[in-house]
N, C-alpha and C positions, 0 to 999 in steps of 0.2 A: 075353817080356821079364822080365827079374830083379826084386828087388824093389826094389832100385838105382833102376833105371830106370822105376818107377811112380810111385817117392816123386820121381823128377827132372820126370815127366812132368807128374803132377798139382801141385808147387808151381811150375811154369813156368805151367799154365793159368792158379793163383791168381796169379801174377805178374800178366798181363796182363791178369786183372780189373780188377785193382788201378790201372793200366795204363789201361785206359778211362776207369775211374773219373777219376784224373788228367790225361788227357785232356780229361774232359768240364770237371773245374773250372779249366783251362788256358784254355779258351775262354772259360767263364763269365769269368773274371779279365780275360782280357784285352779282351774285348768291353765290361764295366764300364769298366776304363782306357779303352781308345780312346773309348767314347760321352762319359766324363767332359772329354777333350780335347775331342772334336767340340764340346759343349754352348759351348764358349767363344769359338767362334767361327772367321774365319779366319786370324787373327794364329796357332792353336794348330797350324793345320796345315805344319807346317816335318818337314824331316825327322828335327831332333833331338830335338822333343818327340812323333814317333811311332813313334822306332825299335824304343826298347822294348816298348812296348804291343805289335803289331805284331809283334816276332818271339817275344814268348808266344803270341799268338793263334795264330800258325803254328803253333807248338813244339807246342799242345794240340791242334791237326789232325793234325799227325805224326804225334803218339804216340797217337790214339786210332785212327788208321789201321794201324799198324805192329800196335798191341796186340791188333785185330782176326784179322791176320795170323796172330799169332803165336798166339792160340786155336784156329783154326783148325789148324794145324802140327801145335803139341802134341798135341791129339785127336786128332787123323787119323793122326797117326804118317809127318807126309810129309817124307823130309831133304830135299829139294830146299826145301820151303818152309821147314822151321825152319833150314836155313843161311843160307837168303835174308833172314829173319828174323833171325840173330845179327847176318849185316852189319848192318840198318840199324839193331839195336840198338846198335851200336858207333859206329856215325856219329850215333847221335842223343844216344848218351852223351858224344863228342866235342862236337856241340853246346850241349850241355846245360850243359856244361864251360866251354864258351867267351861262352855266354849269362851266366851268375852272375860269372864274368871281369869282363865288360862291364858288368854292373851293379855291383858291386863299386868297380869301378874310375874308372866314371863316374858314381859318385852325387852327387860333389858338384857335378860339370859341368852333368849335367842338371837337380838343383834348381836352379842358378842359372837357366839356360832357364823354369823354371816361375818363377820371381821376375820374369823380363825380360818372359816373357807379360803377368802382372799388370801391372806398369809401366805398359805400352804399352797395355792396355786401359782404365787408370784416365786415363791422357793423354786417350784421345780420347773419354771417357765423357760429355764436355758434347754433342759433336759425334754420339753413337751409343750412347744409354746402355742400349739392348735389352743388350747384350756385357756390360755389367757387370751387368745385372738379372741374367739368365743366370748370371755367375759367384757372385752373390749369394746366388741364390736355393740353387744346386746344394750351395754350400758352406756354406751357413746363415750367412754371413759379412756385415761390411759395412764400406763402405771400401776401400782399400788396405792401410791400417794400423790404422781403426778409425773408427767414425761419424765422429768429430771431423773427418777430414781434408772433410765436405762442410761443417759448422758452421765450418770457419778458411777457408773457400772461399765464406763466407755462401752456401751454397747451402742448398738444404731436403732432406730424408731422404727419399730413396724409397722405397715401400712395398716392395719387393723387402728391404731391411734386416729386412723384419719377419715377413716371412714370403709364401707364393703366394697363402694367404687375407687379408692384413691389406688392411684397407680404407686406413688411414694406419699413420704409422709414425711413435712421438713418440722424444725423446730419451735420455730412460730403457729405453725396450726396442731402442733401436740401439745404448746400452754397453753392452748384455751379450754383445754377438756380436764374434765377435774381426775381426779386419781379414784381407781375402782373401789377401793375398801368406800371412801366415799359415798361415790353414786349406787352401791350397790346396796350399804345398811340405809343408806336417804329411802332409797326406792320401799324397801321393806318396813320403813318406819311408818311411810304415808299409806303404807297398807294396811299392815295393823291399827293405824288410827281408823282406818273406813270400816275394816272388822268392827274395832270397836262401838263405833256410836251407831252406824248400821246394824249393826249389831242388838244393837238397843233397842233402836225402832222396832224391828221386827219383831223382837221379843216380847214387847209392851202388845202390838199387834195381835201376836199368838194369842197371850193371854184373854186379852178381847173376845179370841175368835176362841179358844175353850169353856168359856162363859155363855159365850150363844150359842154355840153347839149345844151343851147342856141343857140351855132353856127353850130351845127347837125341839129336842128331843123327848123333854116331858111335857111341851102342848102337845107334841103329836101322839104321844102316847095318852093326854088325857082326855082328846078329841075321839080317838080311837075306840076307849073305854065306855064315852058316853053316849058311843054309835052302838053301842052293842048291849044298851040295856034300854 
């Protein structure tokens, strides 16, 4: 093999280091999103506020599966495996594609979903109020909108406002924490923004690494050809 084809060989490997690596924090992210839903109960389990979460956690199984693959390929020098490898790198660049799409385009849709959760957990919080300690606590938040809404509701502050250790919880250390509808679409906002342009990167990435796979794959095939005549 040329030297063409060493420099294609070895920054396709480094690709799909690179590759795992983004795999691995794909799950990490998305296992954090999904536990952070789960924690709220099961008003949160619907399908609009899991789709996302959910299909990064996939997306980071994929890709750290495919990027395996594609290690594999690249060293060994096998086309059958680095073509097999271009495909799914092109369907997961399609993917990947259509994922940032979705978030992109349903960001505002699905913040609303996380405002309709809050709502509905703060309604039935006299009747179940484990669901809002939970969302309290996870969020460091208190309220819906902010202490006051339990003080205009004469009710009393629960310790959850103040933190997992607070033995009570007076009214001065329950304004200082913002109201959960808040903290909670904030939290999901700054997420989907990393989906997003991470999002990007990668996908540009892919791309990259679809293009050298393809051209790994017919040196070695034409290396091969010219070994046998």
């Amino acid at each position: 093999m040329d030297c063409g084809g060493v420099f294609v060989k070895y920054v396709l490997f480094l690709f799909n280091i690179l590759f795992v690596v983004c795999g691995i924090l794909l799950i990490v992210f998305g296992s954090i999103l999904v536990s952070h839903i789960q924690q709220v109960g099961s008003l949160a389990q619907t399908f609009e506020a899991n789709s996302i979460p959910i299909a990064i956690l996939v997306l980071g199984c994929v890709i750290f599966i495919i990027s395996f693959l594609g290690c594999c390929g690249a060293i060994r020098e096998e086309t059958c495996c680095t073509l097999t490898y271009s495909v799914f790198m092109l369907v997961l660049f399609l993917a990947q594609v259509a994922l940032i799409v979705l978030v992109w385009t349903q960001h505002t849709k699905f913040l609303n979903y996380m405002n309709q959760i809050v709502a509905t957990i703060w309604k039935q919080h006299t009747t179940d109020p484990k669901v809002m300690d939970a969302l309290q606590l996870t969020f460091d938040c208190c309220g819906q909108n902010g202490s006051t809404d339990y003080t205009f509701n004469l009710e009393s502050i629960p310790n959850s406002c103040c933190g997992a250790n607070a033995i009570s919880c007076n009214m001065v250390e329950a304004m200082k924490k913002p109201g959960c509808a808040q903290a909670f679409t904030s939290f999901w906002d700054k997420s989907l923004n990393i989906v997003r342009y991470a999002g990007l990167g990668v996908a540009a990435v892919e791309l990259v690494a679809f293009i050298f796979a393809c051209c790994l794959a017919n040196q070695v095939r034409n290396e091969r050809r010219r070994a046998n005549y």
